[in-house]
MIMAR-295163 format. One record per residue (C-alpha): x, y, z; residue in one letter. Coordinates in pm, whole numbers, always signed. Example, Ala and Ser with C-alpha at 12.3 -4.5 7.8 and 13.67 -1.06 7.14 Angstrom:
BEGIN
px, py, pz, aa
+1230, -450, +780, A
+1367, -106, +714, S
END
This chain:
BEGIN
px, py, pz, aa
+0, +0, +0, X
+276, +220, +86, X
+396, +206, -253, X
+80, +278, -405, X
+41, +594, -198, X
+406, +678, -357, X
+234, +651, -677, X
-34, +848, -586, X
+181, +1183, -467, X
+390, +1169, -786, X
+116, +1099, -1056, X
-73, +1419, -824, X
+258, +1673, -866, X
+282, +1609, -1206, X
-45, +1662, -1258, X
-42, +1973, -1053, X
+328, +2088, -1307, X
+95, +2054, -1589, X
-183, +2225, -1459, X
-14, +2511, -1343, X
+201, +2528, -1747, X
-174, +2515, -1878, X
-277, +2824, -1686, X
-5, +2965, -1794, X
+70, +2861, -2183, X
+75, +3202, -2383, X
-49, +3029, -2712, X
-377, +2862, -2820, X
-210, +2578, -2934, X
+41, +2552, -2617, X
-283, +2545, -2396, X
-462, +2265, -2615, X
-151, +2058, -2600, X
-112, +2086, -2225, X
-477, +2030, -2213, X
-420, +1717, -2404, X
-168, +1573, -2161, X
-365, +1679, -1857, X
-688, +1471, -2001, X
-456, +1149, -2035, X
-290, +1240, -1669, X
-618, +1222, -1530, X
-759, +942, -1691, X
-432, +756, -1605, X
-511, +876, -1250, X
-878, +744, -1280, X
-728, +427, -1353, X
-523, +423, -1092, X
-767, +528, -795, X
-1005, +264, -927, X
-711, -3, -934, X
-660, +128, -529, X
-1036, +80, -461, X
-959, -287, -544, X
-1183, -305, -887, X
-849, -419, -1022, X
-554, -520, -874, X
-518, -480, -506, X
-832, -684, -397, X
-960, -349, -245, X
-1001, -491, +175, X
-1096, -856, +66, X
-824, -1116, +204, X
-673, -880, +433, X
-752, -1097, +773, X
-1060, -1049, +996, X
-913, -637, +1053, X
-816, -610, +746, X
-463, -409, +693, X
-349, -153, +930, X
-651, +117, +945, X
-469, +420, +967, X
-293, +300, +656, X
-633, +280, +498, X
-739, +606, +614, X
-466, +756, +470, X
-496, +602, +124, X
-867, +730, +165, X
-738, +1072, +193, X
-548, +1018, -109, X
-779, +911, -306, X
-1044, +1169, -200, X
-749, +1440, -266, X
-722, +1341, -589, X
-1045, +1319, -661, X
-1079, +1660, -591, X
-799, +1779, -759, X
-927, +1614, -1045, X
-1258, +1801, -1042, X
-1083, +2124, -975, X
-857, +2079, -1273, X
-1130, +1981, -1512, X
-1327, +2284, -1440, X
-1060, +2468, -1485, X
-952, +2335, -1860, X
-1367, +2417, -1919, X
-1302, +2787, -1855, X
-987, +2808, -2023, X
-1199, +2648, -2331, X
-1220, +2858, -2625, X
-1588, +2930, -2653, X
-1701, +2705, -2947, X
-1922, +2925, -3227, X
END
């Protein structure tokens, strides 16, 4: 799990580094091509928190042992997760308004 949470806080910095060069590209065609690469970034990072819910890989709490793993590791990667879930949100709304209105 500890590994995964690794994961987590670099796939969320780079996403934040190409956020923050979206806000501030100077062209139309910079922006669209940092807006590119933030789409797959969070997609990949959709993937990702759905492979940590245990849809995928992990097995999610099944087969942990009647507690299941340590709880305050849990709690943590449920922090994590809800982070970047919010980040996520945030940044989408954000490539919206820096959309060029569409005639």
């Amino acid at each position: 799990m500890a590994g995964s949470m690794e994961r987590m806080d670099t796939h969320m910095k780079t996403m934040r580094e190409t956020h923050e060069k979206m806000m501030q590209a100077k062209s139309p065609s910079e922006r669209e091509a940092l807006m590119a690469m933030h789409r797959k970034q969070m997609k990949d990072g959709l993937t990702m928190m759905g492979d940590m819910a245990g849809m995928k890989g992990m097995g999610g709490m099944h087969g942990m042992g009647p507690m299941g793993s340590d709880m305050a590791m849990r709690h943590q990667m449920m922090e994590r997760r809800m982070e970047m879930m919010h980040s996520t949100m945030q940044m989408m709304m954000d490539q919206m308004l820096q959309a060029p209105a569409k005639p």
